[in-house]
N, C-alpha and C positions, 0 to 999 in steps of 0.2 A: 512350428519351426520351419524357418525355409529351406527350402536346396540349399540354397549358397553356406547357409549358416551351417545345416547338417552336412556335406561335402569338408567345409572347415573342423569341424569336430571328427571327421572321422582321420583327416588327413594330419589331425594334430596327437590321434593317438597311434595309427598306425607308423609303424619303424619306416623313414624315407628308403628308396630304394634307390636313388641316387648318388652314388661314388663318386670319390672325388678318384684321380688316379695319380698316383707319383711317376711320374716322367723320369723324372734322374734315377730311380730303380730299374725301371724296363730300358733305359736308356738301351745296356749294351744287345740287347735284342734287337731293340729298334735300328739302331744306326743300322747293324748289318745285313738286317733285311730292306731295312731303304736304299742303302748303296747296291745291294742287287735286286733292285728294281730300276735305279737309275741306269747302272749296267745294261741291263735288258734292252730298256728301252732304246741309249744311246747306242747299239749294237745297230739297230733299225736306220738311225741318220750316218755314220760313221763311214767315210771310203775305206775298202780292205788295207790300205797303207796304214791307216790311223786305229788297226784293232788293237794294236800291242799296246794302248794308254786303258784300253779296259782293265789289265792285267795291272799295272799301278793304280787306277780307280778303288781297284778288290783291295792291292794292299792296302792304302789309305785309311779306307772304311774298316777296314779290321782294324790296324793302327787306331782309329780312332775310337773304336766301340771297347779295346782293350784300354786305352786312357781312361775313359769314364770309369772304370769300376777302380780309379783312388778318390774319389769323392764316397764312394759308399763303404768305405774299407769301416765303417765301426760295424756293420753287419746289424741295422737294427731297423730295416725298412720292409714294410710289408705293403703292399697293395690289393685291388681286388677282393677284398673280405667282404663277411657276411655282416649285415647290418646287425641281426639278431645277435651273431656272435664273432666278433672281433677277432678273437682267437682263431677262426678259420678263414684261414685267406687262400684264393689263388695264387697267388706268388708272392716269395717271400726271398728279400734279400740277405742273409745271415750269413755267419764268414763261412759255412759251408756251400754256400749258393756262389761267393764272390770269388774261392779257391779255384771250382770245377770249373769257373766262367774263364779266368784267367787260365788253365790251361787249354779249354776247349780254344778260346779266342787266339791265343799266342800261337797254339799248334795250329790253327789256318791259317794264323799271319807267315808261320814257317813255312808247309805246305805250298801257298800261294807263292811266295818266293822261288820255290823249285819250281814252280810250275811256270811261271811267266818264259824261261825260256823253253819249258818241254811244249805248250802251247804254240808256240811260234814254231820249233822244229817241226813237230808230228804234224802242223795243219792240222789242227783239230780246231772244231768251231769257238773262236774266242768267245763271244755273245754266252751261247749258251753252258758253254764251260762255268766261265765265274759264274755265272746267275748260278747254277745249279748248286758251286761250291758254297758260295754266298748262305742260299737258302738254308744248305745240312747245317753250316755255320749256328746259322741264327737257331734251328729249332733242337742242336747239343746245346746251345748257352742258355734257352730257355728251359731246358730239360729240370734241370739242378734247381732252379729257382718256382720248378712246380709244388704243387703241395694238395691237389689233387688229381684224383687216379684218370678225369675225362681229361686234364690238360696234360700228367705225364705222358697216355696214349697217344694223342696229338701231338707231342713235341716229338716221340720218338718216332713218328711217320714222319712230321718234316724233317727233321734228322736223315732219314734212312730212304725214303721214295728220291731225292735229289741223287743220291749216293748210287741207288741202280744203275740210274745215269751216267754218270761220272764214270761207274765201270766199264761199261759198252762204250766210251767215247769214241773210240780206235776204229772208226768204220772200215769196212772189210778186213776187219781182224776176227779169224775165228773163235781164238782162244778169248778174245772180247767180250765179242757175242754171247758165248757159251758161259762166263766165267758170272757178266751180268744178271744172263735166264735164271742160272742155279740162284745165284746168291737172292733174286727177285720171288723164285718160286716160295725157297724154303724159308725166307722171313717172312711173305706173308698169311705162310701157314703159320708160324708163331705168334704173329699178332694176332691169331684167327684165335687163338687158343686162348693169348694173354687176354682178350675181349670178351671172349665165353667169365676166363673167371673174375675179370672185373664185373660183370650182371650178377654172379653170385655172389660178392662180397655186396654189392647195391643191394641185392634181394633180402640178406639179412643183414644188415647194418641200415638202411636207409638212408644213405649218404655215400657221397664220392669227396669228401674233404679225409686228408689223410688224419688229421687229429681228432675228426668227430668218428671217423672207423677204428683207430685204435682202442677210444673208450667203449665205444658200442657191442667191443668183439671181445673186451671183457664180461660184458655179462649174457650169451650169446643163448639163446631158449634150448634146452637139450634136443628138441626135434629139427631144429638148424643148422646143429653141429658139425654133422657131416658134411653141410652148403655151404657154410664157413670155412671148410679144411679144405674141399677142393675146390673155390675160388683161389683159397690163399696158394694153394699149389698152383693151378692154372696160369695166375696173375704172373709167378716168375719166371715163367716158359718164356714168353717174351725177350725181356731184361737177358735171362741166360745164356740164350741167342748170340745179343752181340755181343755179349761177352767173350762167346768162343769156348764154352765152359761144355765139356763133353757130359751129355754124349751129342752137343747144338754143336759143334764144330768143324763137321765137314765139309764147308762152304769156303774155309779160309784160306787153303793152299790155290786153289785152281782160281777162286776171285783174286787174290794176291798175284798171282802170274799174268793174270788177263788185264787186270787191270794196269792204268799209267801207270808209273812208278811213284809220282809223288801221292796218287788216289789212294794206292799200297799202302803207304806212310799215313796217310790221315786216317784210313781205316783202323790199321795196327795202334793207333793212339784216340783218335777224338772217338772215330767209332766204337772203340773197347770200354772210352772213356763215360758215353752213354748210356751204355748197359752196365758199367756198375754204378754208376750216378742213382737208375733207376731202381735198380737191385737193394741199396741203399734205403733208399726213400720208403720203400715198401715195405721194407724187412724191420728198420728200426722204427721208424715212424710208426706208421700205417699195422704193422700185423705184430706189437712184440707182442702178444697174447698166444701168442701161436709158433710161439721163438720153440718152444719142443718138438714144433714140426720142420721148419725149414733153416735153422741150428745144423742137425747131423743133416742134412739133406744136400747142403752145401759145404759142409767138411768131407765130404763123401766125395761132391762132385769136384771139390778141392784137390784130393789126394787124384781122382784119377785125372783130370786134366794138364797138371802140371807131371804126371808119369810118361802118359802120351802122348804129349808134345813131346816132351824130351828126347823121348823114343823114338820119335821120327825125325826129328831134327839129326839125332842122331846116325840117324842112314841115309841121311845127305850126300850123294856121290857129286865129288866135286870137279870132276868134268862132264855132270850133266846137265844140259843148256834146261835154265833158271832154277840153276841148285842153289843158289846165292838167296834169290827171292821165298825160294821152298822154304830153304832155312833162318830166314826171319819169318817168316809164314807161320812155322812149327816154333818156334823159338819166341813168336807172341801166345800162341796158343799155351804154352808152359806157362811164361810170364801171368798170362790171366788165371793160373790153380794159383800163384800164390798172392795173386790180389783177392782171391774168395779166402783166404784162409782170414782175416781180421773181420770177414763180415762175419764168418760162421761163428766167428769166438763173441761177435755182440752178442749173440744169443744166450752166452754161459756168464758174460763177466761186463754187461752194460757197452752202452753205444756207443761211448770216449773210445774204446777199440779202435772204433771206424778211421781213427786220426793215421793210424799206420795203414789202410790200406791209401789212404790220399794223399800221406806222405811219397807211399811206393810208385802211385798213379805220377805223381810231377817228376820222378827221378825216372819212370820208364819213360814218359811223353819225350824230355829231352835229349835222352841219349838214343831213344829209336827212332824219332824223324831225324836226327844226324845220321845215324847209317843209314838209312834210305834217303839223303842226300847223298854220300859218298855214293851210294851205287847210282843214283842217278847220274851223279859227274861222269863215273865209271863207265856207264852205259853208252855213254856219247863215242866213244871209239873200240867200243868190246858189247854190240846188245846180244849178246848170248846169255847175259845175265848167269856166267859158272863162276863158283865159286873159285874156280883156277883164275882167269882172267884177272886174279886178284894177287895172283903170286907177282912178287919186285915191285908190289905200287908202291913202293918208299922212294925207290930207285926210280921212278917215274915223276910222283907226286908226294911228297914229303910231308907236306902240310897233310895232304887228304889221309895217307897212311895211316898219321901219328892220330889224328882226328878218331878215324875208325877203329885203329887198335883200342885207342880210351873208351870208345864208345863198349865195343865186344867187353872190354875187362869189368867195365863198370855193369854191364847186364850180367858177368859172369858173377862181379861181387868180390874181384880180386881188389888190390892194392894197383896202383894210386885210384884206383876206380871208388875211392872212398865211401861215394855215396851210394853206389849199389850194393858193398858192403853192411852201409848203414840201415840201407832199406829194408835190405833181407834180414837183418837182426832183428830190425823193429818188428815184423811179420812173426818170425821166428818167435819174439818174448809172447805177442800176442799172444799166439797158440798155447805156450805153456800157461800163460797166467789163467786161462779159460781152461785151464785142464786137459785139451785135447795133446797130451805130449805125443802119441798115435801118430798124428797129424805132423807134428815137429817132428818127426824121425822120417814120415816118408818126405818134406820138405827138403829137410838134411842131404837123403839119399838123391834126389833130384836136383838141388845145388851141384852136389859131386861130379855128376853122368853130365849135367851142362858143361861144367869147367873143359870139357874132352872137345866138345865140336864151337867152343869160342877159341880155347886158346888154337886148335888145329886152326882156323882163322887166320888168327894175329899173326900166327907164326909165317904164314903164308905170306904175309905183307911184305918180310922183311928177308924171303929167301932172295937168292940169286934169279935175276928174271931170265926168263927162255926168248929168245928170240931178240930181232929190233924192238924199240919202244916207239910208241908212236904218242906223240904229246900236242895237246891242243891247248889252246889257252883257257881257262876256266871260265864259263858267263859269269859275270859278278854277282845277279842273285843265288845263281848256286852257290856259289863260294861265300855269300854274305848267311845263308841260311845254315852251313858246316860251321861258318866262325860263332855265329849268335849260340848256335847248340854246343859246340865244344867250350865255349866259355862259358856259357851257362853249367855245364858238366862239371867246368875244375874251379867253380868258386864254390859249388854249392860240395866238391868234395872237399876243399879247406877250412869250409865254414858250415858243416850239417848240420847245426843247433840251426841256421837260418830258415829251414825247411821243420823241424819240428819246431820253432816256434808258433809257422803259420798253422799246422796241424795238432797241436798237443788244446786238449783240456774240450770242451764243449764246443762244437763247431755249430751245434743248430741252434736257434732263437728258442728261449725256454716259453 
């Protein structure tokens, strides 16, 4: 037999290792990591008159990478699989991957809006701004569509390393500086940890694909058991992190103050929104074999993080300069105990659960980057960031007022605020149908103790104001990024079946 002939025989039984790759999948990754490169680059030829078109470049690219994902709306595209096993792919499009995408991509398209004119006020570096925002962009929208544990890592560093950045923009700003270091030190001790137990679930499972470790961890050698359990713990250190899920939480008030305002806003949403993307992934995918361990573990860290926020939120002195900021700071920190409450209940009553914390995820995105627009408007002739500076904005700004009261009422879960109402029911049933009603009562009691430091808020809007007013005319992206989120806020409270439509029944690729 010859070379050529034996080369052919071997090449006709071995599996090809050549992928083909689906482009209109990765699509919305792609676009918005090429527009911030294009950004980048054009940053380098650009006269300083002509930076403010970087900042419509960003929205564009976001605009446009958020259009791509209605071509994949059937949710049944996978890429980068294994030759051997099809079933195991790196990324996968399914309507769970296409939901996260659309609000990670929508909330920078909001975000960047605020931001084109905070950019131009502060003199902060146009160039490196967008690129940076661009980059977190791209690696929360790949996060969702990972499906193994080397690319979820990867995605949640590009995600989170641009984001340090973005904190510290504010050069010679102390509270910047200082607000960046923390928030830089203490995530990269938690990837340190989330990395330790990713090598121990590799160690005994032989595999970093999330569906060949969940069957692998079913039949797990009894002398590995223990390697098993404390990877599977290890691995959520990470994820829990950005969560904001105590006791990983003390990084969010003092990064929230230091940081811009719109930075604030994308943290409190895309960044919350990657850590339970990946919390998700790991917990129903990747470890249910191990649902008896990180099940109460997370109903645990459920009850006390939404108690603690609350609690703090609640000792908000509102004339203390960035009591405003503190209090949505502490006020997402709550919010994220009761996005853990549907994961924890996957573990007692199946992964269809997961549909109410993603339901809850789109109704918090929308209605908390609109109040972190109004406080940004706000900001423009009050940067004390108190919550007093907010007494008479009716009497000031009417729209902006009425906008923010909706915003407070719908987090609070009152009336007309429909769909935070709705939200927190559906979290609320979760918990009961998984048995944790424990869990439903301290929810209950944490709903209550919120309703105190929103509606003191609202009420604020609408007193008698002290002093002159001083009134500026609104930049039109701020004001286009209040109107996009307040309309978004009162369709989806007229119409909530539109929102558990997108969420109800099976959201992963079986």
């Amino acid at each position: 037999m010859t070379a050529m002939t034996a080369l052919t025989v071997l090449s006709s039984e071995a599996p090809s290792l050549v992928q083909s790759v689906d482009w209109l999948a990765i699509a919305p990754v792609v676009i918005t990591a090429a527009v911030g490169l294009v950004v980048l680059v054009a940053d380098l030829f650009l006269a300083q008159r002509h930076k403010p078109a970087l900042g419509w470049i960003s929205v564009a690219g976001l605009a446009a990478a958020t259009a791509t994902l209605l071509p994949l709306r059937a949710g049944d595209r996978a890429t980068f699989c294994l030759t051997a096993d099809p079933a195991a792919c790196s990324y996968v499009a399914d309507h769970f991957t296409l939901v996260i995408q659309f609000l990670v991509l929508a909330g920078a398209l909001v975000t960047a809006l605020v931001s084109v004119t905070a950019v131009r006020d502060t003199r902060m570096p146009a160039g490196e701004y967008w690129f940076l925002l661009l980059s977190s962009a791209a690696g929360a929208a790949l996060l969702p569509a990972s499906r193994d544990l080397a690319t979820l890592i990867v995605a949640l560093e590009v995600a989170s390393l641009p984001a340090f950045a973005l904190v510290g923009m504010r050069r010679g700003d102390r509270l910047s500086s200082e607000a960046a270091l923390k928030f830089f030190l203490s995530s990269v001790t938690a990837t340190a940890v989330s990395l330790m137990g990713v090598s121990f679930v590799y160690a005994t499972t032989g595999s970093l694909y999330l569906t060949q470790v969940a069957g692998r961890l079913e039949d797990v050698p009894g002398q590995l058991d223990t390697l098993a359990m404390a990877g599977v713990a290890l691995t959520l250190v990470g994820f829990a992190f950005k969560t904001a899920a105590v006791p990983f939480h003390f990084w969010v008030p003092d990064t929230y103050v230091g940081a811009p305002l719109p930075i604030a806003g994308y943290l409190s949403v895309i960044g919350k929104a990657v850590g339970f993307t990946g919390l998700i992934l790991v917990t129903v995918i990747a470890f249910p074999a191990y649902s008896d361990i990180w099940g109460p573990a997370l109903a645990v860290l459920a009850a006390l993080t939404m108690t603690l926020g609350n609690a703090a939120a609640l000792r908000q002195s509102p004339d203390r300069p960035n009591s405003a900021v503190r209090l949505l700071a502490w006020s997402s920190v709550g919010q994220a105990g009761y996005l853990l409450v549907p994961i924890a209940a996957a573990a007692y009553s199946g992964r269809d659960q997961i549909g109410a914390t993603v339901a809850y995820a789109l109704m918090y995105a929308a209605v908390n980057l609109g109040a972190f627009a109004v406080a940004a408007l706000v900001a423009r002739t009050k940067p004390l960031h108190r919550i007093s500076d907010y007494r008479g904005l009716y009497a000031e700004r009417p729209l902006a007022a009425l906008s923010l009261g909706f915003f407070l009422l719908c987090l609070a879960g009152l009336p007309p605020g429909i769909i935070g109402l709705f939200a927190k029911v559906t979290v609320f049933q979760s918990a009961v149908d998984a048995g944790l009603g424990w869990l439903a009562v301290v929810m209950a009691i944490n709903v209550v103790i919120a309703l105190y430091y929103y509606l003191r808020w609202t009420a604020l809007l609408f007193r008698t104001p002290e002093g002159a007013q001083t009134r500026t005319r609104a930049p039109w992206p701020v004001a286009a990024a209040i109107v996009v989120t307040a309309v978004t806020a009162v369709v989806v409270s007229g119409a909530p079946e539109l929102i558990l439509r997108v969420t109800s029944g099976s959201l992963f690729a079986q």
